[in-house]
N, C-alpha and C positions, 0 to 999 in steps of 0.2 A: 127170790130164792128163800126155802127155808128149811131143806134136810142137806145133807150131805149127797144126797142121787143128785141134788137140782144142781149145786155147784158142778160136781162132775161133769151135766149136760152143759152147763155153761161155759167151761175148761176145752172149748175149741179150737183147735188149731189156727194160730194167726189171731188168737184175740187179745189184749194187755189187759195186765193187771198190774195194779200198782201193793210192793209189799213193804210193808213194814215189821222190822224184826223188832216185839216187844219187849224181848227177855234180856234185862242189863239197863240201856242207855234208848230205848225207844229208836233204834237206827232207822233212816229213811233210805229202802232199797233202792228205790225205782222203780219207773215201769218196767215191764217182763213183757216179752213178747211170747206165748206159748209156740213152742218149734217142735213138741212129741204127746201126739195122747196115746194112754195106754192101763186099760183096767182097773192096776195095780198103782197106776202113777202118771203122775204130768210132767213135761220137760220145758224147763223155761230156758230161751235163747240170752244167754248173759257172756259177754267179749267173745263170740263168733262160737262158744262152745256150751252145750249143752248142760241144765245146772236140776236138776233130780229133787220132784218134790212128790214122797210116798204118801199113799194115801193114809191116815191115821185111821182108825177106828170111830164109827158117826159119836158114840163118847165123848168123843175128845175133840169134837167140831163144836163151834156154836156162831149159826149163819145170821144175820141181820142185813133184814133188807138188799144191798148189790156188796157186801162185805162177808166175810168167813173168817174165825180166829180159831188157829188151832192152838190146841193146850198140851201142855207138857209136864207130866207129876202135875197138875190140878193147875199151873200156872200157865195165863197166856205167854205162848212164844211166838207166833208169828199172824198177821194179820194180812188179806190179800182184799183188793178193792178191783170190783171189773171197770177197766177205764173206757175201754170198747170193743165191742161185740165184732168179733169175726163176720169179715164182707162174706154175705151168701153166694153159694155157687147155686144158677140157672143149670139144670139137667137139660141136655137136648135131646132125649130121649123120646 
């Protein structure tokens, strides 16, 4: 990955990512399972409820390799790592 489109494509429904929240204490989130894609935004499945992450401005992205840190006032906040790629669906079409 290397803009902000390719994350997005990569943000598939059923795929994890592992996040860490950089801003304060470096917290160790977990993995995420993606449960909503959508345009504007991705929905990570966190205690059976849905937990809302908007998309920033490509600005405020900077992707590395299977990793994306977004920034906040110029400082990183949150860091998300792909742990695994959503299983492909066969079309029987």
């Amino acid at each position: 990955m290397r803009t902000l489109a390719d994350v997005k494509r990569k943000m598939e429904l059923g795929s994890n990512w592992h996040c860490v929240r950089l801003s304060g204490c470096n917290e160790d989130m977990g993995v995420r399972e993606v449960g909503k894609v959508q345009g504007n935004a991705v929905a990570f499945l966190s205690g059976g409820k849905l937990s809302w992450l908007w998309w920033p401005k490509a600005k405020d992205v900077q992707v590395q390799g299977n990793s994306f840190t977004i920034f906040r006032n110029g400082k990183p906040a949150l860091r998300y790592t792909l742990v695994e790629q959503a299983p492909q669906t066969v079309s029987t079409k």
